[in-house]
C-alpha positions as CSV (number, residue, x, y, z in Angstrom):
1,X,-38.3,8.8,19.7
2,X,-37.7,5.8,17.7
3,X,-34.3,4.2,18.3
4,X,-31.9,4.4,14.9
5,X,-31.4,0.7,13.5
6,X,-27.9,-1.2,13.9
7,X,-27.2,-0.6,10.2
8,X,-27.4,3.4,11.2
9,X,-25.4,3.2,13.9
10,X,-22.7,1.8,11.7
11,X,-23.4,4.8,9.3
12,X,-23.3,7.4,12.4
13,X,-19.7,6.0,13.9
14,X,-18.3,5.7,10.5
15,X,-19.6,9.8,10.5
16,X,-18.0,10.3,13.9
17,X,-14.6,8.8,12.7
18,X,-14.5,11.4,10.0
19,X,-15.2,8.7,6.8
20,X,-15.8,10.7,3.8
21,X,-15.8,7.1,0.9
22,X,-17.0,3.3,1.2
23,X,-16.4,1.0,-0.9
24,X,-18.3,-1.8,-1.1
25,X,-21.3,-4.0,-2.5
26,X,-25.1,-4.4,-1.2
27,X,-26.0,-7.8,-0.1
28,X,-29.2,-9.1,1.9
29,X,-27.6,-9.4,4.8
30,X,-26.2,-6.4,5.1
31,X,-29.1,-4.1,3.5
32,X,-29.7,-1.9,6.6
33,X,-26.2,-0.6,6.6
34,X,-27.0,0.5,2.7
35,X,-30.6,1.8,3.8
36,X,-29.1,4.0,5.7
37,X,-26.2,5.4,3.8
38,X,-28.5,6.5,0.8
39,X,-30.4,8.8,3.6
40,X,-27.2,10.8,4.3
41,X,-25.0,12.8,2.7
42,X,-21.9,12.8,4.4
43,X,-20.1,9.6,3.1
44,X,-20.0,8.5,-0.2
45,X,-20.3,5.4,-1.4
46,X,-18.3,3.7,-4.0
47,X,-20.0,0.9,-5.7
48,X,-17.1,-1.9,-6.9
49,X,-17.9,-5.2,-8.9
50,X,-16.7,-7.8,-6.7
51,X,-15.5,-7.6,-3.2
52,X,-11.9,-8.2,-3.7
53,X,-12.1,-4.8,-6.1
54,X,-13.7,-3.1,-3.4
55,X,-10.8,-3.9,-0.7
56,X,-8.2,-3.2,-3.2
57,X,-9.5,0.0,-4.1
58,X,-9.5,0.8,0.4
59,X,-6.2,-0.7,0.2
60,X,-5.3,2.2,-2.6
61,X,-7.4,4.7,-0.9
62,X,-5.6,4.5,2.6
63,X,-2.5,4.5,0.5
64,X,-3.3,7.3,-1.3
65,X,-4.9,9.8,0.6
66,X,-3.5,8.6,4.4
67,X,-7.2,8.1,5.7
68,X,-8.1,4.3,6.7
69,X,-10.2,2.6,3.6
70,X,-13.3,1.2,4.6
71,X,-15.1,-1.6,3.0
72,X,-18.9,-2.7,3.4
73,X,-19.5,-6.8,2.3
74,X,-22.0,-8.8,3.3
75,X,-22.0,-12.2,4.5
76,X,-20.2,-15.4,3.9
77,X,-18.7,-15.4,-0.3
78,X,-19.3,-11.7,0.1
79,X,-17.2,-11.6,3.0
80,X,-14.3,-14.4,1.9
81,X,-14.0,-12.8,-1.4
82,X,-12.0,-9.7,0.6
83,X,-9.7,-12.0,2.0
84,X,-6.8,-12.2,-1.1
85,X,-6.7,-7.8,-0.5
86,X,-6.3,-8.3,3.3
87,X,-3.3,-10.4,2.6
88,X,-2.0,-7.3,0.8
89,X,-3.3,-4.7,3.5
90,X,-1.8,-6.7,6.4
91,X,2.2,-7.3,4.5
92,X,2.3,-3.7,3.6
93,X,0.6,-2.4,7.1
94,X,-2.5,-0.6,5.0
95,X,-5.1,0.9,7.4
96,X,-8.7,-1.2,6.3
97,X,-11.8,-1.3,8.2
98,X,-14.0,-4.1,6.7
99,X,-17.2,-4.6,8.3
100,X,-19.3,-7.4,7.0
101,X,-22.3,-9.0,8.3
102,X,-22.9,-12.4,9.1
103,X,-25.9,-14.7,9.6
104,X,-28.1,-14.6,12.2
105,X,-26.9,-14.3,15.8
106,X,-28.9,-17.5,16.9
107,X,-27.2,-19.5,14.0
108,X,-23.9,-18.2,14.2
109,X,-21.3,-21.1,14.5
110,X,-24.0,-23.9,14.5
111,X,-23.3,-24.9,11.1
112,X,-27.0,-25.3,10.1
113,X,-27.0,-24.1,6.0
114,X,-28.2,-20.6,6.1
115,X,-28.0,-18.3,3.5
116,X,-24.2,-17.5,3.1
117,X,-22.9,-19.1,5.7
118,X,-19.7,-19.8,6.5
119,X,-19.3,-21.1,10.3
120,X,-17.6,-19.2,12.4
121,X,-17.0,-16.6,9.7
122,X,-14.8,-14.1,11.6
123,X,-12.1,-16.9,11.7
124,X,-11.3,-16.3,8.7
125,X,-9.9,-13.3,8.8
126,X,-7.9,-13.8,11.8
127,X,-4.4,-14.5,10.1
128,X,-4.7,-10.9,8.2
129,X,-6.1,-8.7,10.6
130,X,-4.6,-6.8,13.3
131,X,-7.7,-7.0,14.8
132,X,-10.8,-9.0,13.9
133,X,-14.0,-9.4,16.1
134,X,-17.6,-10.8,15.7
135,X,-19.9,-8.9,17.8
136,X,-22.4,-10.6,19.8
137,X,-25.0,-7.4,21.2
138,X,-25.9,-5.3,18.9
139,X,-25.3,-2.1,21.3
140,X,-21.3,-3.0,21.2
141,X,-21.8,-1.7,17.4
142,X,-20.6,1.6,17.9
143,X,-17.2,1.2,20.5
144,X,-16.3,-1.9,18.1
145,X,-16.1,0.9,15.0
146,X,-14.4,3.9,17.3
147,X,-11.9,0.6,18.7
148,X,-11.0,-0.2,15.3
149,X,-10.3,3.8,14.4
150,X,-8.3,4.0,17.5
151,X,-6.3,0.8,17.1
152,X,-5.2,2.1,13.9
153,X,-4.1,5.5,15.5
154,X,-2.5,4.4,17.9
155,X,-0.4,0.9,17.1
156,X,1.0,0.1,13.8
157,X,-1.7,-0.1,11.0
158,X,-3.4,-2.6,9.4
159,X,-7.1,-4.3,8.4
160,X,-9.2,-4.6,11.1
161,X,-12.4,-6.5,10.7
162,X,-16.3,-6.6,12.5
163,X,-18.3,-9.1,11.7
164,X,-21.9,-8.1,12.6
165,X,-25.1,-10.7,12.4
166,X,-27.9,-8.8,10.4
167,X,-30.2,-9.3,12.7
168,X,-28.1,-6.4,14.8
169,X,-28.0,-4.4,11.8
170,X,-31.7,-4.5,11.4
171,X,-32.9,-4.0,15.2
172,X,-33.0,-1.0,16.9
173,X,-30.3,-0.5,19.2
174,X,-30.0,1.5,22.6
175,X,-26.1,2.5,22.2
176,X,-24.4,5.6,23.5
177,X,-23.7,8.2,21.1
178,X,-20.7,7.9,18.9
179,X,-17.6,9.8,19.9
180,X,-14.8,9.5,17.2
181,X,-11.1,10.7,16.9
182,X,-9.4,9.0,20.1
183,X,-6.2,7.4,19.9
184,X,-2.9,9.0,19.3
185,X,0.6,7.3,18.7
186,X,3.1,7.0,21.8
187,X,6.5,9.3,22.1
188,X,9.4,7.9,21.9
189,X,11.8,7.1,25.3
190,X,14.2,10.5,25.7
191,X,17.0,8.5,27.2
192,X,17.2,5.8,24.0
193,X,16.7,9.1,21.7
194,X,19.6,10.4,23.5
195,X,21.9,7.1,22.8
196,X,20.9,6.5,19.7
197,X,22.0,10.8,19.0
198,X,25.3,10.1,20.7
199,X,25.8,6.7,18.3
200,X,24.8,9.1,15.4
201,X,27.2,12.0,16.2
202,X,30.2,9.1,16.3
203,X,29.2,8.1,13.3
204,X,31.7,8.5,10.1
205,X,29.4,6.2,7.9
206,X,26.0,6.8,9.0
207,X,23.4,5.5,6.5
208,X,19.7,5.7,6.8
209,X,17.2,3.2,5.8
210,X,13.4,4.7,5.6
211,X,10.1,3.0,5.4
212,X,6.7,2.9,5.3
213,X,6.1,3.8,9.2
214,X,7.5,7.3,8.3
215,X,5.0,7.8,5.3
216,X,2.2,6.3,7.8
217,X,3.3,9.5,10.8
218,X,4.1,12.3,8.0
219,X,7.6,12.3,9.1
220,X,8.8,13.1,5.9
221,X,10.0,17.1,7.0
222,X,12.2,15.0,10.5
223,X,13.5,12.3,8.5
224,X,14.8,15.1,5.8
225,X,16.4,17.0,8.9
226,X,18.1,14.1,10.2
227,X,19.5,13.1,7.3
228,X,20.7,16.5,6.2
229,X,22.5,17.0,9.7
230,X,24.1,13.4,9.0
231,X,25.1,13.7,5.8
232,X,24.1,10.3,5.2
233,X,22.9,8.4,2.3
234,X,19.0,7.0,2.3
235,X,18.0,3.8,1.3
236,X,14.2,3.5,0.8
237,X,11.7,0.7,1.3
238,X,9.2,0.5,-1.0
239,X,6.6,1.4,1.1
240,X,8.9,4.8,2.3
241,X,9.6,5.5,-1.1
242,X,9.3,9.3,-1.7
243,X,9.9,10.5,1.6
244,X,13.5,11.7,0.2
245,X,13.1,12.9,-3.7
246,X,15.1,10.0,-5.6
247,X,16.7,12.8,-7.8
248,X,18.7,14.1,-4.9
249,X,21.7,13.1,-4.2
250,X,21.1,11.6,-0.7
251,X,18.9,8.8,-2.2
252,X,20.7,5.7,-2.3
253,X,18.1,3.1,-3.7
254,X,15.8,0.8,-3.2
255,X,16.4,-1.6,-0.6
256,X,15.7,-4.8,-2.9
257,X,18.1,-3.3,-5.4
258,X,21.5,-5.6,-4.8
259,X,23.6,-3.3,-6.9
260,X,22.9,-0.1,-5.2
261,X,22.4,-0.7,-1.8
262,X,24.7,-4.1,-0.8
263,X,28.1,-2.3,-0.3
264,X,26.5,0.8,1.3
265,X,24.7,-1.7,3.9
266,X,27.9,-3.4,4.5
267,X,30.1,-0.1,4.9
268,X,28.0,1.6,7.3
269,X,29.3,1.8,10.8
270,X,25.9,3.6,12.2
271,X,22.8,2.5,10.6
272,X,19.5,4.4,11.5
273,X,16.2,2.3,10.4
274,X,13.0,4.0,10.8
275,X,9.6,2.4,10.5
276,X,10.6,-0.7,8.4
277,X,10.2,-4.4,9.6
278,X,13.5,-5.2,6.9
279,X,10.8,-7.7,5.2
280,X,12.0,-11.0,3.8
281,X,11.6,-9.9,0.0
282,X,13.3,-7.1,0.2
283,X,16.3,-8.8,1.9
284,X,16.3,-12.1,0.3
285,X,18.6,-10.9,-2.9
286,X,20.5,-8.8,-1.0
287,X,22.7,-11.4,1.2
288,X,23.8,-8.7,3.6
289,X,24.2,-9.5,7.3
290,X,25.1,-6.8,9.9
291,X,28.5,-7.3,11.4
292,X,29.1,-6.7,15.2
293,X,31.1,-3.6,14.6
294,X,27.9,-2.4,13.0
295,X,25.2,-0.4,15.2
296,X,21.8,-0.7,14.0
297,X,19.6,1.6,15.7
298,X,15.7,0.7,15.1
299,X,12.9,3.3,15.1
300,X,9.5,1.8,15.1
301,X,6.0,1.8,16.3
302,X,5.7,-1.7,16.4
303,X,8.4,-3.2,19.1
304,X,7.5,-7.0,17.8
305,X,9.6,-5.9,14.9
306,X,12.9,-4.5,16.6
307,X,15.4,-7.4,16.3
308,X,13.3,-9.7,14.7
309,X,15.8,-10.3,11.5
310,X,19.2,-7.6,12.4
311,X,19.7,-7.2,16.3
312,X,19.3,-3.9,17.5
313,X,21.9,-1.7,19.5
314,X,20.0,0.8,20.4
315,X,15.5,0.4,20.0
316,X,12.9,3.3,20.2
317,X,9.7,2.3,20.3
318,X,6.7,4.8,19.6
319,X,5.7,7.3,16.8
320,X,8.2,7.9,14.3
321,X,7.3,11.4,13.6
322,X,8.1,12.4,17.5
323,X,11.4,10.4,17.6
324,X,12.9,12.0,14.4
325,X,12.1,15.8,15.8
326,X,13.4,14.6,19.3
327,X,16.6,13.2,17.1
328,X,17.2,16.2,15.2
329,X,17.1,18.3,18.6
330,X,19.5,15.7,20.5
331,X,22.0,15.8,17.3
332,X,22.2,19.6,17.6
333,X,24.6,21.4,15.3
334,X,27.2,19.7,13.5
335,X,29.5,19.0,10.3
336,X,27.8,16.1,8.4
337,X,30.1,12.8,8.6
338,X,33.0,12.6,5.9
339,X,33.7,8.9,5.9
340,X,31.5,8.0,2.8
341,X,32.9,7.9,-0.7
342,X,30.2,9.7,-2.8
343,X,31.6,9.4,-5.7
344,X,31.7,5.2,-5.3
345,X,27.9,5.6,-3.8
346,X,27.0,7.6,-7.5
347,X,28.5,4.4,-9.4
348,X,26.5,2.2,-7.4
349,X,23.2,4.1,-7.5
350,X,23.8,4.6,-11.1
351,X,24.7,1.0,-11.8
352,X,21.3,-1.0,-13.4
353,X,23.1,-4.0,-14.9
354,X,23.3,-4.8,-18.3
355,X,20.1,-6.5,-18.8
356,X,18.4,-2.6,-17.8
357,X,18.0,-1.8,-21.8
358,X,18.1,1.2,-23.6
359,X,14.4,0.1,-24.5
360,X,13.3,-0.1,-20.5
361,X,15.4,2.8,-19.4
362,X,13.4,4.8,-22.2
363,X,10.1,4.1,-21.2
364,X,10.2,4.5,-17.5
365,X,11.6,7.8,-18.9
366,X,8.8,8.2,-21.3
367,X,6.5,8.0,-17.9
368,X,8.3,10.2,-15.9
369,X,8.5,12.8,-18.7
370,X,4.9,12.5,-19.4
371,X,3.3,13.3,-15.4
372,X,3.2,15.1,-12.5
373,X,6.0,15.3,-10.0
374,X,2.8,14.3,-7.8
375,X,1.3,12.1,-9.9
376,X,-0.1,8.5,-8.5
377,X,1.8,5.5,-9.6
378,X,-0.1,2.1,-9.1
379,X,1.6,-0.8,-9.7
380,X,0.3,-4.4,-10.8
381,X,2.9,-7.3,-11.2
382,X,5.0,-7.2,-14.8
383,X,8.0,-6.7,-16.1
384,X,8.1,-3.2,-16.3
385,X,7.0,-2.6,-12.7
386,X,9.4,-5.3,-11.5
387,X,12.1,-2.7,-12.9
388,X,10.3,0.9,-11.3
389,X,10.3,-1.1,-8.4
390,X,13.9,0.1,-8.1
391,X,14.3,2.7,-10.7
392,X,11.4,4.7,-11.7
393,X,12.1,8.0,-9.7
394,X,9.6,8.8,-7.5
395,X,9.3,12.5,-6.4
396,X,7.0,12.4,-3.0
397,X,5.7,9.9,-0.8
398,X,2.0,8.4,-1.2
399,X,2.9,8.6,-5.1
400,X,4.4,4.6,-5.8
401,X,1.6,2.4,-4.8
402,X,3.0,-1.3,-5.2
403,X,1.8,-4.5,-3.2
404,X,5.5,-6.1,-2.3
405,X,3.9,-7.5,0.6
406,X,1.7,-10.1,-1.4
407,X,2.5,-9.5,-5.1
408,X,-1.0,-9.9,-5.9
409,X,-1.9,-9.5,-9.4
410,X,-5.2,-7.7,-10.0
411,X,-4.0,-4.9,-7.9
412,X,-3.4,-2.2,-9.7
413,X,-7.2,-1.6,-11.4
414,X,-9.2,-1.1,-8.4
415,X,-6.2,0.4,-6.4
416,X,-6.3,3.0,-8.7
417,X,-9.5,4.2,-8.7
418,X,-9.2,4.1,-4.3
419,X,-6.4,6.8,-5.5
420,X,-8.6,8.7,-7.6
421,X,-11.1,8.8,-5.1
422,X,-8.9,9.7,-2.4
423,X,-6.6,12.4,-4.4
424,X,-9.0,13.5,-7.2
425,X,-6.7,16.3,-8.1
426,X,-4.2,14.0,-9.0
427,X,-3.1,12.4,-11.7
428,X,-3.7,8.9,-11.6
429,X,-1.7,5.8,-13.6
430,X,-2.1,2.1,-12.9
431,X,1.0,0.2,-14.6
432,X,-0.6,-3.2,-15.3
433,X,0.3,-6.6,-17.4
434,X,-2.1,-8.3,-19.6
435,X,-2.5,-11.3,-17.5
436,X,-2.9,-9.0,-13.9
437,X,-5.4,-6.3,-16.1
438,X,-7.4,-9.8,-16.6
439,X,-7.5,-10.4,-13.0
440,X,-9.7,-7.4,-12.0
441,X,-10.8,-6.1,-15.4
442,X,-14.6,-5.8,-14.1
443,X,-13.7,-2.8,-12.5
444,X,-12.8,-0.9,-15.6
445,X,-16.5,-0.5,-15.9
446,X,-16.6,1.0,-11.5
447,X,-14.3,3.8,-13.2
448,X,-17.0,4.5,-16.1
449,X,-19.6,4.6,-13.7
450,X,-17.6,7.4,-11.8
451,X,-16.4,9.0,-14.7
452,X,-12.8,8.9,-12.8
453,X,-9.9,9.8,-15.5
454,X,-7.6,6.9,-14.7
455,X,-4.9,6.0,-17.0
456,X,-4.8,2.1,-17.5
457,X,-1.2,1.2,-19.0
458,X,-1.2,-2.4,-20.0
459,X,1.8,-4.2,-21.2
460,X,0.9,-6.7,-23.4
461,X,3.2,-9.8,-24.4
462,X,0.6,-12.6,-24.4
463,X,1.6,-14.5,-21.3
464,X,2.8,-14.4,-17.4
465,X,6.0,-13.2,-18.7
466,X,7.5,-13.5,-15.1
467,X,6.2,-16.9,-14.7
468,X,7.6,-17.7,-18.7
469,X,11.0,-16.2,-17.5
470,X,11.8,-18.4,-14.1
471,X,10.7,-21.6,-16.0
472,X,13.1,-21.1,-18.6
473,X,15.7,-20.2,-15.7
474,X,14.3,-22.6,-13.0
475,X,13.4,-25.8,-16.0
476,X,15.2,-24.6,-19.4
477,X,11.5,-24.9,-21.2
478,X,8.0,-23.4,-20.4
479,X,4.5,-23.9,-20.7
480,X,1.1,-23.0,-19.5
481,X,1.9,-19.9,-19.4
482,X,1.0,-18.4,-22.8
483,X,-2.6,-16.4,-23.1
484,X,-5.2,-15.8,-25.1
485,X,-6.4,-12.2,-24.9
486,X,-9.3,-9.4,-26.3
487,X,-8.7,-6.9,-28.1
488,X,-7.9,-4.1,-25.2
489,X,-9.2,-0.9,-26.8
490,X,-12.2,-2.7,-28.6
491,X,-13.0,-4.1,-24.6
492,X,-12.7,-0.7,-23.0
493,X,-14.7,0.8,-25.9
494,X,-17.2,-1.7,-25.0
495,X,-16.9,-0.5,-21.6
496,X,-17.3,3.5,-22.0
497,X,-13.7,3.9,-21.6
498,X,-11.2,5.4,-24.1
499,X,-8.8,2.8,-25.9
500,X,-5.5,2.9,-27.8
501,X,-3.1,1.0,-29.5
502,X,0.6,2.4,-29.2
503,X,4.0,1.8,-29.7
504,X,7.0,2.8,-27.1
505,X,7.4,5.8,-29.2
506,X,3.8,6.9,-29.5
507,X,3.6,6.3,-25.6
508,X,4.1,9.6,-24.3
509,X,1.4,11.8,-26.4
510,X,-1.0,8.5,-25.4
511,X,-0.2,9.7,-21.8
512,X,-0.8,13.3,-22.6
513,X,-3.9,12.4,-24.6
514,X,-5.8,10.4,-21.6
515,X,-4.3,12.6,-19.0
516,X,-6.8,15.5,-20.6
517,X,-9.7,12.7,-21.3
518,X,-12.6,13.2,-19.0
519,X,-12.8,9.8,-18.3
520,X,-10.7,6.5,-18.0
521,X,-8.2,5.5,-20.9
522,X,-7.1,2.0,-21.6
523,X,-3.5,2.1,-23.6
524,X,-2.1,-1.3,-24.7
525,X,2.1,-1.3,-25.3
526,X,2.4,-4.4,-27.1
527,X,5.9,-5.3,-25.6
528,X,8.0,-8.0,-23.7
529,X,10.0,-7.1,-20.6
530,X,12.1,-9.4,-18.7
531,X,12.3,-8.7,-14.8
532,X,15.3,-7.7,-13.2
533,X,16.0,-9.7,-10.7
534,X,19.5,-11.6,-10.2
535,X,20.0,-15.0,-8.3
């Protein structure tokens, strides 16, 4: 029997790991991975325009659907090009598996000018990988994929990255048969569960701050318990947004949002944070420090992160979904705590500033009116995601996909076709501004190709606005930031796509309009927006 090839043994372990979509582009070097995914039928392939649009749409994929987004690139520019979404995938703890290959094994690191090479290639993605490894047999091709898959079940998530030499791809390779689906997050300690129940039960301010690590262990059901027995008020990362409905009147805010979550942080006696790192953007406007009379207890898979910025009273390390079912059962039965003022955490959730218009507050309205409770959000950096940031409501979690870790622009494009792919039932909407749309608008013509019905908002004011709006703040005067742009609709015409012109009025039946379109609609808002931030 003739041995399969390196480049099937990629496609059989990706099979084992349960992969259904790839994302990625053919190169020469790593041709035997795409010879043999066009002889099965049991992943599908997703063919982007550049690599950085093929990451970004894993990045949205894993966001999405909760399955790890896996990339295919080949070697050397191929490969680098991924690097700006890893940034992203790494911040906001996105599970990625990016396999590229690499030059020949006999010329790796030797620096010699072959085709695509950068030296030592693997080194590059080091500083945003969890894991990142550049095989030298060609047998170890198989445990390196199922080691990635179970590194990503079992510690906190994030890209991982093989680097494989083509001549491994193209051999034929004696490997054991793949065996996927290992790895399963740790329990949490009983005896720090039990402490951090008996802190809770004290409490007569407890306040809970949820984020992304709950989304990651579908804790959403345990997190709702706890805070129903509490009585407490949530605060949200954005990564955990969703997990409590933001029109209930638990939800707090958004933890960037100064207004609504300061004074809350500051009054609560018994803080319970669960599967958030308290990242620096998030706390930078905020100016809160925790005060010894405070308890913080930490919940998180990741123990690196436990007192890192706030020190911890009490720290559970492990899975987040098994600590908040073994919290609910230590807290018992129980009045929730009266020491909150409601009606003073209403004001404060309610409070936008003055600078959130009538004209803002009406079209993050206008979106929420016009989709799904469940639709899919995807966020670019402009003004008017800057302000749903903290006050578009969003109704479930793995519905508000937004890169805080990086603030890349280009994002929200091929992050929203990864969505599509993943939840194809969905509705799908990527919030973009003109000069972020410009970043990655190649892959308007990926969701053509796919016929994928993707709404592609873009706010247009002729310029970085943000970048406008901190030099006038930063310098009193601006420049180089003005742009010179195509005509939107005529360019996704061009495309195959749907395009419209509208005003903030004739927004919503645009939404309606491309929501029913079989394929993917570009509208253009003509309109300014200045971001909401507060130093």
């Amino acid at each position: 029997m003739t041995l399969p090839t390196g480049g099937e043994r990629v496609v059989e372990a990706l099979g084992a790991e349960g992969v259904r979509h790839v994302f990625g582009i053919p190169g020469y070097h790593n041709l035997a991975i795409y010879d043999a995914l066009l002889r099965q039928r049991h992943i599908t392939h997703v063919l982007a325009r550049h690599e950085a649009g093929a990451a970004f749409m894993a990045d949205g994929y894993a966001r999405a659907g909760g399955e790890p987004g896996v990339v295919l690139v080949t070697t050397g520019p191929g490969a680098t090009n991924a690097l700006t979404p890893l940034v992203e995938s790494y911040a906001g703890s996105v599970p990625v598996v990016l396999i590229a290959s690499d030059i020949a094994s006999d010329l790796v690191g030797r620096d010699l000018g072959a085709l695509h090479e950068v030296p030592n290639q693997i080194e590059c993605f080091r500083p945003v990988a969890r894991w990142a490894e550049a095989l030298t047999e060609a047998r170890a091709i198989p445990t390196a994929i199922a080691g990635a898959f179970d590194l990503l079940r079992t510690g906190r998530p994030g890209p991982m990255v093989l680097s494989i030499p083509y001549d491994f791809l193209t051999a034929r390779v004696e490997a054991p048969a793949p065996s996927g689906g290992h790895g399963a997050r740790p329990p949490c300690h009983v005896r720090d569960v039990q402490e951090a129940a008996r802190l809770l039960a004290q409490a007569s301010r407890p306040l809970v701050v949820t984020g992304g690590g709950v989304v990651a262990a579908g804790a959403q059901q345990e997190l709702r318990a706890v805070v129903q027995r509490l009585g407490a008020p949530v605060i949200a990362t954005v990564a955990g947004r969703g997990v409590i409905g933001e029109r209930e009147p638990a939800f707090q805010g958004v933890l960037a949002d100064r207004r609504a979550c300061r004074e809350p942080l500051a009054a609560a006696d018994v803080i319970l944070a669960v599967g958030t790192r308290f990242g620096h953007r998030s706390l930078e406007k905020l100016a809160v420090t925790l005060s010894p009379a405070q308890a913080l207890i930490h919940l998180d898979l990741d123990p690196t992160v436990i007192d890192r910025v706030f020190k911890t009273r009490v720290a559970i390390v492990g899975d987040a979904r098994d600590g908040l079912a073994r919290l609910v059962a230590a807290l018992g039965g129980g009045a929730p705590a009266a020491g909150w003022d409601r009606a003073q955490l209403a004001r404060l959730r309610a409070d936008a500033g003055p600078r959130y218009t009538p004209a803002i507050a009406g079209l993050i309205d206008t979106l929420r009116t016009a989709l799904p409770d469940d639709a899919i959000i995807v966020n670019d950096q402009t003004g008017l995601t800057y302000w749903m940031e903290w006050r578009f409501p969003v109704l479930a979690p793995r519905t508000f996909l937004y890169p805080t870790g990086s603030a890349a622009l280009g994002y929200a494009v091929p992050a929203a076709i990864g969505a599509k792919v993943a939840r194809p039932e969905r509705a799908v909407v990527a919030v973009a501004g003109d000069g972020g749309f410009m970043y990655s608008l190649n892959e308007l013509a990926t969701a053509v190709k796919y016929r994928l019905p993707i709404v592609f908002l873009v706010l247009n004011d002729e310029r970085f606005g943000a970048i406008k709006w901190l030099q006038e703040l930063m310098f009193g005067k601006w420049g180089e930031a003005d742009l010179t742009n195509p005509d939107f609709p005529a360019l996704a015409r061009a495309f195959g796509a749907r395009g419209e012109r509208v005003d903030p009025a004739g927004l919503g039946a645009a939404l309606r309009r491309a929501l029913a379109a079989d394929g993917p609609t570009v509208i253009e808002l003509p309109i300014a927006i200045d971001p909401p931030w507060e130093f």
